[in-house]
Structure formats: C-alpha cells, structure tokens
N, C-alpha and C positions, 0 to 999 in steps of 0.2 A: 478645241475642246468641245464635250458635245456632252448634255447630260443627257442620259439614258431613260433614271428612273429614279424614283426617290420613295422609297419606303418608308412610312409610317412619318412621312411630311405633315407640316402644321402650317396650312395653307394659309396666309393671314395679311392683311397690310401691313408692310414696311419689315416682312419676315423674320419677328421680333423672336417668337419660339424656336425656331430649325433653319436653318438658312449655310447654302454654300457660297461662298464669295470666292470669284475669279480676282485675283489679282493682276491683272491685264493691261489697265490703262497707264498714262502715262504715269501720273503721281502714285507709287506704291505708299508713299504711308497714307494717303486719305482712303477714306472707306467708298470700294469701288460697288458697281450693282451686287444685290442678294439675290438669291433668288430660291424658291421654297415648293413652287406650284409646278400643276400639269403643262402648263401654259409653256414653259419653258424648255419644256423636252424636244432633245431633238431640233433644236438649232444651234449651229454651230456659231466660235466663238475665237478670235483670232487674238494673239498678243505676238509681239515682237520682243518680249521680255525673256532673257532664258536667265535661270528659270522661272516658270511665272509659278507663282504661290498660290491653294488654295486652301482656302481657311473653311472648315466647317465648325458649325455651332451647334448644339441643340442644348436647351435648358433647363426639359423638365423628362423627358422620355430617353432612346435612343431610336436614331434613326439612322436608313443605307441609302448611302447615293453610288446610284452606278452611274461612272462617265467614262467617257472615250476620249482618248487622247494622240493625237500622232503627232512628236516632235520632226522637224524639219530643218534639216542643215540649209544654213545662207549663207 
C-alpha cells in the first residue's frame, strides 16, 4: 500500500483531525500508525493480512487520500 496524496490533510501531532490508519500489523484491534502528512507519501507499506483494513477519519472538514494498492497471491 502506498499513499499518493492526501487532500485537504490536517497536518498535526498524533494526526488527531484527518488521519488514514493501515491496519497492517499483527494485532488488528490495537490502534496501528496514522498517518496525515506530506512526509508520508510515497512509501510503501507491506501487511500479510488479507484483508488488511483501512480506516479513515476526519473530524471537522472532508478530506481525499489517493493510495495504491496491489494485492498479491501467497
């Protein structure tokens, strides 16, 4: 998974206003990385989970995340 770009993002610590969360790691009910910034674009992001879940938030606006994604048979 790979985010693109994020529109009308609310840059911020602890990405409390707009944030996409990859569900990825091993323990799916804890709260896994957010993520909201530039900083973030365009690095890729592996999970062994099929399917992995992504969760977007935003709380006061609306915002677009473009990501990429390529599922992969194992």
């Amino acid at each position: 998974m790979k985010i693109v770009s994020i529109v009308n993002s609310q840059c911020r610590l602890g990405c409390s206003l707009a944030s996409l969360e990859f569900k990825y790691l091993q323990y799916p009910q804890l709260i896994d990385p957010k993520f909201d910034c530039e900083e973030h674009y365009n690095k890729v992001y592996s999970s062994t989970r099929n399917p992995t879940v992504m969760s977007l938030q935003n709380h006061y606006d609306m915002s677009t995340f473009n990501i990429e994604y390529r599922l992969v048979k194992t």
